[in-house]
N, C-alpha and C positions, 0 to 999 in steps of 0.2 A: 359322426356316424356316416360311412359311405354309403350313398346312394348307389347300389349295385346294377341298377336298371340301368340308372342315368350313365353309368363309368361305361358300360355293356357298350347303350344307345353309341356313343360318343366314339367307341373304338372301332364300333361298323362303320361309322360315317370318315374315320382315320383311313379305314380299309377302303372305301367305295375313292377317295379322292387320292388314294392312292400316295399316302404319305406316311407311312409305316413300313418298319422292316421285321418281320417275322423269323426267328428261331434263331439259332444261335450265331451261325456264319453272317447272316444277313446283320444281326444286333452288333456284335461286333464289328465288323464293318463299318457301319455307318457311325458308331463311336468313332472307333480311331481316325475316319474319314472328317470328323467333326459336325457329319451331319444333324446326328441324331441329339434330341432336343431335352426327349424324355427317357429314361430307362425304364421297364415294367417287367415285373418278374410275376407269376403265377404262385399260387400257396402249395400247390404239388411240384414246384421246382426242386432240383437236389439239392443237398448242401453243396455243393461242389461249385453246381451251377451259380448257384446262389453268391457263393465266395467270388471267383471270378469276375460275375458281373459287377460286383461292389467293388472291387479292385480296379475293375475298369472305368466304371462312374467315377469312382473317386480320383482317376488318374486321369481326365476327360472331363473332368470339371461339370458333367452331367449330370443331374440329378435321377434319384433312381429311389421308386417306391413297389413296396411289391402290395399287390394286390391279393382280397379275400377270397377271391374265389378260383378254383383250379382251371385246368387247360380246357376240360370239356366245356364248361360253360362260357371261356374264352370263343370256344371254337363254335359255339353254337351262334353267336354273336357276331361271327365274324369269318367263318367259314373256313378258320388256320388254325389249326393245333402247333401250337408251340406254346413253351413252360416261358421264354423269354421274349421279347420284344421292346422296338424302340419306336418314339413318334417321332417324326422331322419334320415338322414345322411348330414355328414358335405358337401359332395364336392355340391348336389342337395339343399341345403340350401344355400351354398355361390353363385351359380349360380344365382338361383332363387333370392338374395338378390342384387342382379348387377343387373338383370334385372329391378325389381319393383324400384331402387334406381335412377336407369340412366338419366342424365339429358338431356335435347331437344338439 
């Protein structure tokens, strides 16, 4: 069961040290650049959006989870609305990857 506090807590603190790339140009990006570590999709993302970024995870060798809760509360958390985002660094990627994985 995700801890949605803790995923939140975790994607401010990605934000304040300035190691995340927000919305689509930027997610992409940093994929194909190889930066990006993790992929994170929103549950209000389109299908479209949706497909794409898994096409790119998966051709990027990224890993890519999408999260339960929508943009708003992304943004409330972090002060960015966007449906997609990537984390680029490895230690806030393995974190964030424990958490959204963790079972009940």
């Amino acid at each position: 069961m995700l801890d949605e506090k803790r995923a939140l807590s975790l994607l401010g603190l990605c934000r304040k040290a300035a190691r995340v790339s927000f919305g689509h140009d930027a997610a992409k990006k940093a994929l194909r650049s190889k930066n990006a570590k993790l992929c994170l999709l929103c549950a209000d993302a389109s299908a479209r959006l949706k497909e794409e970024f898994r096409g790119l995870a998966e051709e990027t060798g990224v890993p890519l989870r999408e999260l339960p809760f929508p943009t708003a509360q992304l943004k409330r958390a972090t002060q960015y609305s966007a449906a997609v985002l990537t984390i680029d660094e490895v230690g806030f990627a393995a974190k964030l990857k424990q958490t959204i994985d963790q079972k009940p």
